[in-house]
Each structure stands twice: as structure tokens, then as C-alpha cells.
N, C-alpha and C positions, 0 to 999 in steps of 0.2 A: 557440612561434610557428609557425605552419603556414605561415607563404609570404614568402619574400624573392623582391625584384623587381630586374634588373638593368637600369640603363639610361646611355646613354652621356652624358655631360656634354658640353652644346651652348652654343656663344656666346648672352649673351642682350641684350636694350637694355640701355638704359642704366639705368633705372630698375630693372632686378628682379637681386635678389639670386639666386646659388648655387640655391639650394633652392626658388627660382619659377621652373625654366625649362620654357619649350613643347618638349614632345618629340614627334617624328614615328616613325613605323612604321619608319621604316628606324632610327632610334637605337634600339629596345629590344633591337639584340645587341651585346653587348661587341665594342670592337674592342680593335687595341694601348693600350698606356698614353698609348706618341707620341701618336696621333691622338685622345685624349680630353681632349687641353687644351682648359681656358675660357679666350675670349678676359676681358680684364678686364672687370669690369661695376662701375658707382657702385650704392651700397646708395641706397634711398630716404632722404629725410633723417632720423636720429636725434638729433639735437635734442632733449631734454629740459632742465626747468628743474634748477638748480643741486641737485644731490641736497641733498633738506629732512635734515630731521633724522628720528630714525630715531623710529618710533612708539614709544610706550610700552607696558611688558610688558603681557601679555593683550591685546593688540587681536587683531581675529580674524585678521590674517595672519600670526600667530606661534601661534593654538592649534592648530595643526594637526600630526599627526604624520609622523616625517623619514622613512621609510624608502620607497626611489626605486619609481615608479609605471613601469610596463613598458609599451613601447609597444602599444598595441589590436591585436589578430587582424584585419590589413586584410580578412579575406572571412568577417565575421561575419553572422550571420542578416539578412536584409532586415526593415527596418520597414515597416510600412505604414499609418503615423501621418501623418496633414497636417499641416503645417506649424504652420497655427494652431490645430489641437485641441494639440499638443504642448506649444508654448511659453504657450499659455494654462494646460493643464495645470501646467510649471512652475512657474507662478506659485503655485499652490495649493501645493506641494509646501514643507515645511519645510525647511532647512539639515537633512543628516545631522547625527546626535550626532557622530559620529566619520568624519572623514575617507575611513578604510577600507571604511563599507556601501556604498561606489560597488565595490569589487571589490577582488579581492587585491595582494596586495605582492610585490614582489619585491626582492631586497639581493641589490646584485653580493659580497660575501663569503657566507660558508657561513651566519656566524653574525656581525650587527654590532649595537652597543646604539644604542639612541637617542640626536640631539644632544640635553641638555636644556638646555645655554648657550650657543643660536647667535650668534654677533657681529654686531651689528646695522650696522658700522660698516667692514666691509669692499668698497674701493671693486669696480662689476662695471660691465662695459658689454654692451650688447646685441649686437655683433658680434663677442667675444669667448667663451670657454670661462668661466663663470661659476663651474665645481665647483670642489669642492679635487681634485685629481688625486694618486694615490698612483703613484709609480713601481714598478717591480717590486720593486724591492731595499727597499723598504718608507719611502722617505721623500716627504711631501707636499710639494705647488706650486699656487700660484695666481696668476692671469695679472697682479694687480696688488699685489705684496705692501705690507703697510704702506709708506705714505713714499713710496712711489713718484706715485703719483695725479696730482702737479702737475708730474712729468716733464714736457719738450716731448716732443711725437711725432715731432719728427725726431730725435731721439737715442736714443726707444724703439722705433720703428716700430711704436708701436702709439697708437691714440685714446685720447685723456684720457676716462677714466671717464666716465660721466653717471649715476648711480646708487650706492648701496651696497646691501650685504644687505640692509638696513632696509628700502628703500623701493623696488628694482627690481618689487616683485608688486605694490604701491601705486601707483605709477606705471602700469604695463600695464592695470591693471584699469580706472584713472578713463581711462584713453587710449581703451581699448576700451569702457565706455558711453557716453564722450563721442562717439564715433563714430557706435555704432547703441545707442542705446536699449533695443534690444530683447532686448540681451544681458543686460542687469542681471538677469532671473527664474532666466536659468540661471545665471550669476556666482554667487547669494544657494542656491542652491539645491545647487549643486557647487565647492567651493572647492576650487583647483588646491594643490595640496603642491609641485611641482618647486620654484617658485621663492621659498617662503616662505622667510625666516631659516635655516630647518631644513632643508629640500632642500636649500639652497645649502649648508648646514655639512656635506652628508654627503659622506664621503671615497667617492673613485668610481678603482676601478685600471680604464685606460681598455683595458690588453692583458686583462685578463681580461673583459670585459665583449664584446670584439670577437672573442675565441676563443669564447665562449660562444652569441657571437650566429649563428657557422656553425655549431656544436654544434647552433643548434635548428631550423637550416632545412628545410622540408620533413617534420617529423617533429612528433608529439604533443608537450603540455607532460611527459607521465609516460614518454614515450621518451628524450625530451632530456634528463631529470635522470638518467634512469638513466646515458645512456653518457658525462654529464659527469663522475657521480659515478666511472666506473669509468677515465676518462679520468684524472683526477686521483689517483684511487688506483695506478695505474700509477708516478706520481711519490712514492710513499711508503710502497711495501711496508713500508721499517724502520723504520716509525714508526705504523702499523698503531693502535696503540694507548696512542699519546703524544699531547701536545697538538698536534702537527702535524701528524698523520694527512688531516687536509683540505686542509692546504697548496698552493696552488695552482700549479703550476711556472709557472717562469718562461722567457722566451722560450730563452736558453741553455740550461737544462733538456729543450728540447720538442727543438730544435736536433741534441739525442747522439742520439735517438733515433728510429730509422727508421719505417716506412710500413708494415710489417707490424704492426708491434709496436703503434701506436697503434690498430691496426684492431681489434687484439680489445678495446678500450674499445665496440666497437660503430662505430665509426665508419666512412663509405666510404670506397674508393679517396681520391675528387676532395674529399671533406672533409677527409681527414689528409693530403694533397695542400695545400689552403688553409692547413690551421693551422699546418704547415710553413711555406709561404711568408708568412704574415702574421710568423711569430716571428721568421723570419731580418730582415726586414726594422726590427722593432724592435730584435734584436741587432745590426745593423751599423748603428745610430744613424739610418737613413733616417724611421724612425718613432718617437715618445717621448713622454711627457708632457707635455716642454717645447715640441714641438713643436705640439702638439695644441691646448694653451692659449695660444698667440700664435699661430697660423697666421689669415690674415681666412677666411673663410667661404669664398671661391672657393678658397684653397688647402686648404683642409680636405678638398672635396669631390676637387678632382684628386687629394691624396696617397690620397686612401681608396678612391676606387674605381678604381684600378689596382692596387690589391690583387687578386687573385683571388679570387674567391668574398663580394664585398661590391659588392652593388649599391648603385645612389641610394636606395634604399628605404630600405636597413638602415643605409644613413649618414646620409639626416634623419634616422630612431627614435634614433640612437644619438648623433647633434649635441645632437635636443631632449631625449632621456631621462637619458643619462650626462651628457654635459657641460653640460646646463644651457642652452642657446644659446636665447635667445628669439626669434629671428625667423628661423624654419626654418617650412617651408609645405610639404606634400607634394602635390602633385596627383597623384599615380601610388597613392595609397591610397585604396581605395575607398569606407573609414567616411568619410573627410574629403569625399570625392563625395558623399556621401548628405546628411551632414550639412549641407552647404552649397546640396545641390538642398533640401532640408527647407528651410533659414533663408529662403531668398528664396521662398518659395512654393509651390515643387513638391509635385506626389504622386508618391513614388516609386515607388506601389504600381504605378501607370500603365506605369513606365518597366521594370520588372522585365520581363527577357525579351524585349525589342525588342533587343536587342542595341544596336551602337553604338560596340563595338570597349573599349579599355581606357577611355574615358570616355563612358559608357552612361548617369550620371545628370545628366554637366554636362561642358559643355565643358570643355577645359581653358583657353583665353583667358577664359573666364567666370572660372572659380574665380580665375585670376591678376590679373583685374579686383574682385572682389569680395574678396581676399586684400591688397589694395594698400593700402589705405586704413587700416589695421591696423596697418603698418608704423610702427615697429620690435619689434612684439610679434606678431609671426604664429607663434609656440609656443603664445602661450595662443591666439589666437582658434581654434587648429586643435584643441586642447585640449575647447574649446568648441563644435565642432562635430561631433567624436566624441560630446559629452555628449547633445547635440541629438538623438541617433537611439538612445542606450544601447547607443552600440559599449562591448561587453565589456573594460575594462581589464583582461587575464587573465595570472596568474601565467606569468611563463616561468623553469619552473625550472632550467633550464640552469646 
């Protein structure tokens, strides 16, 4: 991934979630963590009907394959497609045979097999952490486990499901052409993986996924694998040549060992600086699994970017990519600008070069206006608005 963006977390109305807030010129530099609390904000309503029953095998939001899709290179090549030659176009264009011809994959492990029996029956709700999360020490969690579902939420502190694996991607998808129409050619034409059966069954370790993701900032996809690969192998000289050679340390692990020493994985000063400070903080329990999958959407965003070295940017990719959260919106990513000056009309090609500061192709109150109504599924419709302009979904091999 060539570019993480840092930006401060601002009170927002009432109506907009964590991950739709309007940012000013003065919030895009990090301040203290103090000063970066959100005041509380109401989610728009999530309201869904009683989770249906779960499709039956082969429907098409179960043929698709699990392995996690990486967030898009937000400063990828400019289109200069209208609007309606594009989504007319879609319309011509057949469903891919296979999932994958939209672009490559990425698996937060070195090496993981495909879910082939995802549980169609596991309750998820949309402002919660929908993944299975692996802890470091290797054992999984999910934010609702069986039995739990018809808890009250004042005894969970957390909302009764509205969905399962089954039907959370069936559900978002009739929400969003019920909404606009116009989204069905690219819907039929690009089917999203994150939140099929099989997205949701894939086990996702959320510390490796977040050390990885400052492993790749700023630098090439074939830069980033390399000094993860060497990063890691730091942790397993004695095993060189056993089945754990790729092993991924764990935040203790990272903890014994100093700032020099991480550097010659390749790494900088202020990067093994971060991955330090991110580790300690999931080894003294500040950060964790458990946390990660019951925290609501405003806490998600405060615990993670006071972090160092994790801006708003790299915490929606990593809400909607790793955890699965479906109503993450970025407006601070420029393919989701493009894509959403394309859906209402624009020519981008027009807007290329006039400048206009960090929102050159749309305002940001537009996008948060035209994002709203989407709600509680704003992962796919931004999902869909990448597809809109052929932002690159590109391997980040970190």
C-alpha cells in the first residue's frame, strides 16, 4: 500500500457514524490521544427485518471465494470515464467466472486454506466486528458466540444481532438497490467476497494485520513483503527450517527486542518505533481481540488512532477489510472521491488538476450526504464505488 493518511477524530451530529466524519485543514495533524476523543454520535438507524433464514447452498453469495480482499491504493491512476458510458458499460459486462479476475488477494497468514463449510447461522450485526478474530496465542472469538443472540443488551453492552452469516451480504445488497437502482449493473457484474459466508468464516489475527499494515506504509507492495518477510524471520532464526519458520511473533515477542535490531528487517527509525508501541499496547491488555470485537464503532476509532503510526485512513481499510464492519465510509480516500463524483454524474477528467485541496473530486458534506442513505451498509456501497472507476484492489503483501 503506497499511502496511509493521518487524521484527527472530530465530534460529529448526530446522525453520522465514526467513519463519516467532516474533517477540516486543521485536523489532518495528529494531535495527543487526550485531545482526539469523539464526542458520542447515534449510528443512523440499523433496523433490519428478523434475520430470514439462511440461503440455500450454491446461491451466488456463497460461490464465491474466502480469501480477504486488501484495501484499494487510495492514489491510483485517474479515470476519465463519464459516468454514464461506465455504468452503461457495466451493464454489458458479464459476472467474472471467479471472484478473483477483479485483482489479487491477500491472506493476513503466510499460508491459510480456504473456508469450504462457512456457517450460515452465525448471528453478526453491522456495528460490530463481524470476523472470527484469532488472538495471538492462537485461539478464536466472535463478537456473538452461539446462544448468546437473545441476550438483553443491557447485560451485554452490545445490540442484538440483526443478521447472520447467511444473510448479512443479502440483506446490504437488496438495501442498496433498493435505494439506488443504478447500483444493480455493478452489484451483478462485481460480487463483493468480504461479507459472503466465507469472508465472514475467515479467521483474521487483527495484531498481525495492524503491524503489517505500518510495515507497508509509504513503500512498494514488493518492498513491504520483503522487510515483513525479514521482519518475521528475525523472530525464528531456530526454526529456519521447520514448520514454524514463518511464524509470526507475537506482541511479547516484538516487546524483548530493541529498535536497532528490528531495523535491519529493513524497517525505519519511526516504523519500529510504531510497531513497538502498537505491541506494547496489546501486551498490557490496552488492546486485544476481545476488545476489538465488542468495542461500538466510536470506540474503535479512538482506541486505534492513538496509536502511533495509524491514521483514520488505515483504521476504516482495516474496520472494513480485517474486521469485516459494514458501515465504514471513508471520505479521506480518493478512489471513494472518484468513484462517487462518477456515480452522480461527474467527469472526473474535467476535475483532474484544478486542484481543490484533499477533496478535488467532491466535496466531503456531498459524499456524507450521498453516503447516508446507504446506512447501515456503507462498506459495500464504498466497496462499489471503488468498482465504479476500476480502483485496483492490489495485493498488499506485507
Amino acid at each position: 500500500m503506497a499511502l496511509r493518511r493521518s487524521a484527527r477524530l472530530s465530534a460529529l451530529p448526530n446522525n453520522k457514524g465514526p467513519f463519516l466524519q467532516p474533517t477540516t485543514s486543521a485536523q489532518t495533524k495528529r494531535s495527543s490521544s487526550s485531545s482526539s476523543r469523539s464526542s458520542k454520535a447515534g449510528h443512523p438507524s440499523n433496523k433490519v427485518s428478523k434475520a430470514r433464514k439462511p440461503p440455500a447452498r450454491g446461491t451466488k453469495a456463497q460461490n464465491v471465494a474466502t480469501e480477504q480482499i486488501t484495501p484499494p491504493d487510495p492514489v491510483s491512476a485517474e479515470t476519465t470515464t463519464s459516468s454514464t458510458t461506465r455504468i452503461s458499460e457495466l451493464e454489458k459486462q458479464p459476472a467474472p467466472a471467479n471472484i478473483w479476475d477483479i485483482g489479487p488477494i491477500h491472506n493476513n497468514s503466510l499460508s491459510r486454506p480456504r473456508c469450504t463449510t462457512p456457517p450460515l447461522d452465525r448471528p453478526v450485526e453491522p456495528h460490530r466486528t463481524n470476523a472470527t478474530l484469532l488472538t495471538p496465542h492462537g485461539s478464536s472469538l466472535v463478537a456473538y458466540p452461539s446462544g448468546t443472540e437473545d441476550e438483553s443488551p443491557t447485560r451485554t453492552g452490545r445490540p442484538r444481532p440483526t443478521a447472520t452469516t447467511g444473510t448479512l451480504l443479502e440483506n446490504a445488497v437488496a438495501h442498496l438497490i433498493a435505494t439506488d437502482p443504478r447500483l444493480d449493473p455493478i452489484i451483478k457484474a462485481h460480487p463483493c467476497p468480504l461479507f459472503t459466508p466465507e469472508g465472514l468464516a475467515e479467521e483474521i489475527d487483527p495484531f498481525r494485520s495492524l503491524v503489517q499494515s505500518i510495515i507497508g506504509q509509504q513503500v512498494s507492495g514488493a518492498a513491504a513483503k520483503s522487510i515483513r518477510d525479514k521482519f518475521v524471520a528475525l523472530f525464528n532464526k531456530e526454526n529456519e527450517k521447520g514448520d514454524d519458520a514463518d511464524k509470526f511473533p507475537t506482541p511479547q515477542d516484538i516487546i524483548k527486542m530493541d529498535i536497532e535490531t528490528l531495523r535491519t528487517a529493513g524497517l525505519s527509525q519511526r516504523k519500529a518505533e510504531y510497531i513497538l508501541g502498537l505491541s506494547q499496547k496489546f501486551a498490557d491488555g490496552e488492546l486485544s481481540a476481545r476488545m476489538l470485537l465488542n468495542a461500538t464503532d466510536e470506540e474503535l476509532v479512538q482506541k486505534l488512532t492513538a496509536v502511533r503510526g495509524l491514521g483514520l485512513w488505515s483504521v476504516e481499510m482495516f474496520a472494513c477489510f480485517a474486521l469485516k464492519r459494514i458501515d465504514v465510509f471513508s471520505t479521506g480516500d480518493l478512489g471513494v472521491q472518484r468513484g462517487c463524483a462518477v456515480f452522480i454524474g461527474k467527469d472526473v477528467s474535467k476535475l483532474k488538476g484544478k486542484g481543490g485541496g484533499k477533496f478535488k473530486y467532491m466535496a466531503e458534506k456531498d459524499m456524507l450526504e450521498l453516503a447516508a442513505k446507504f446506512a447501515p451498509y456503507r462498506s459495500l456501497f464504498m466497496w462499489y464505488m471503488w468498482r465504479v472507476t476500476d480502483v485496483n484492489i492490489a495485493v498488499m503483501s506485507s
